[in-house]
C-alpha positions in Angstrom: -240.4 157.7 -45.9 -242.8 156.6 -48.5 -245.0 153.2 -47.5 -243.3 150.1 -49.9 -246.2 147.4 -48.9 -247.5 146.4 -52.2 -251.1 147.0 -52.3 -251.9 144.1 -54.7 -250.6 140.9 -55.6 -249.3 140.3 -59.4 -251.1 137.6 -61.5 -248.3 134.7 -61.5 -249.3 131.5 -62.8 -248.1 129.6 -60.3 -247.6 130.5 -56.3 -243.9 131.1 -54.6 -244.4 129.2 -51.5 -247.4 127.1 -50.1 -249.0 126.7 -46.9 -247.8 124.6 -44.6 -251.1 122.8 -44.2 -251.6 122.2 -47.5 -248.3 120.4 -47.6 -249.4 118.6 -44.4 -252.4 117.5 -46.1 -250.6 116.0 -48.9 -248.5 114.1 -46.8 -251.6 113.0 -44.9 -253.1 111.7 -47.9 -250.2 109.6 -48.9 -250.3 108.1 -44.9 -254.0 106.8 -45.6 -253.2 105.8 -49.3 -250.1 103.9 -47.4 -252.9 102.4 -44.6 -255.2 101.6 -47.3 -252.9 97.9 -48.2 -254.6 96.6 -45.8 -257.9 98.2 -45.5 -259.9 100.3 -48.2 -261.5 102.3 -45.7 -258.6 105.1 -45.0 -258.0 105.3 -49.2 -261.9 106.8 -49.2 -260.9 109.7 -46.3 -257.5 110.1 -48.6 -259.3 110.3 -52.2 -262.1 112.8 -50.2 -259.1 115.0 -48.5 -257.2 115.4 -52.4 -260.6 116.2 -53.7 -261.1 119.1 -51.2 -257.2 120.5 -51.0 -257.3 119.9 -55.5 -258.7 123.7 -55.3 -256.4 125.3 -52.8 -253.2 123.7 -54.2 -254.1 124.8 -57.7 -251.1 126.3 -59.2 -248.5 125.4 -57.1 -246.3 121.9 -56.9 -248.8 120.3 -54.7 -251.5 120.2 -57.6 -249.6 117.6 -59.5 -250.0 115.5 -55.7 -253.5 116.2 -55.8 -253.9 115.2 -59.0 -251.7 112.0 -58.9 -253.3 111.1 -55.8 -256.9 111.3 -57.0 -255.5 109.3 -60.1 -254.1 106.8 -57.9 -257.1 106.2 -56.0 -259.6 105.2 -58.6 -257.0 103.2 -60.9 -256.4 101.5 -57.7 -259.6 100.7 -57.2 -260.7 99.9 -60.9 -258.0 97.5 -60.4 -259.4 96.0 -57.4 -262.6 95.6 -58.6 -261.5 93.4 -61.5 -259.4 91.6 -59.4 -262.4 90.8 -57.4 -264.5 89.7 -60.5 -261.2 87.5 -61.5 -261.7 85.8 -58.4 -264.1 83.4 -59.8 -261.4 82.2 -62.6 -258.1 82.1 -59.7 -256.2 84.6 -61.3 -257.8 87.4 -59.6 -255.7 87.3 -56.2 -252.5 87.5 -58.8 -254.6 91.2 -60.3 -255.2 91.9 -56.3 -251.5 91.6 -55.4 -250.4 93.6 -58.6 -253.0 96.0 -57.6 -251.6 96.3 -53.6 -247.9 96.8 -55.6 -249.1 99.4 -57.7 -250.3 101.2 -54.7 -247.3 100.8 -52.9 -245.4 102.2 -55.8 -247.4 105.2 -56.2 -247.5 106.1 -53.1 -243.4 105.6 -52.3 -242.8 107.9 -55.5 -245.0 110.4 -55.0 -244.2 110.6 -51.2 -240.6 111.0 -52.3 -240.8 113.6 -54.9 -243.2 115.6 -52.2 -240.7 115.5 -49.2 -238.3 117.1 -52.1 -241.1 119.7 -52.1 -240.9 118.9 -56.1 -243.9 118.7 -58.9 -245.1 115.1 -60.0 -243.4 115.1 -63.4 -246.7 113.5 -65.3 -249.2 113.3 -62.8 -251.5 111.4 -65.3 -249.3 108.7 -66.2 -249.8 105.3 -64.8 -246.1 104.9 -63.5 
């Protein structure tokens, strides 16, 4: 009986099934991202853990996550910043609370479309 194990892998542009770790990671990103309303501190370890995975996930769903989340993380933090330097002139808490909704917004949808094991439709978009 002749031996059917293919002996190499076809060029696809995308993969047919990820790694369950990778998907893990994903979802652990999104868990400091959700942590990070309160404190700043788990958003860096999240931002750092997209940035590593961004390579491993290329060409499957869970690049669109990567890429969203990494997105989400310095927007978030741009926005932050200002509200910081708006401080000064009172309307800065009003940029830090739509800054902590944002977040919270970004992090429920792209949570959501990853438990459906689905692609962020835009990933670069700001909503």
């Amino acid at each position: 009986m002749p031996d059917t194990t293919p002996t190499s892998r076809r060029n696809l542009p995308f993969r047919l099934s990820v790694p369950e770790n990778d998907k893990l990671a994903m979802h652990v990103v999104y868990a400091l991202y959700a942590a990070s309303v309160v404190t700043a501190v788990p958003g860096m370890l999240g931002v750092i853990l997209a940035y590593l995975k961004r390579g491993e996930v290329a060409g499957t769903y869970l690049e669109s996550h990567a890429t969203w989340q990494i997105r989400t993380f310095w927007t978030w933090l741009l926005m932050l910043a200002v509200g910081f330097l708006l401080l000064f002139v009172l309307i800065g808490g009003l940029v830090i609370g739509a800054a902590q909704l944002w977040l919270i917004y970004r992090i429920v949808k792209g949570w959501l479309v990853l438990i459906d094991e689905r692609p962020i439709d835009r990933p670069e978009a700001f909503f």
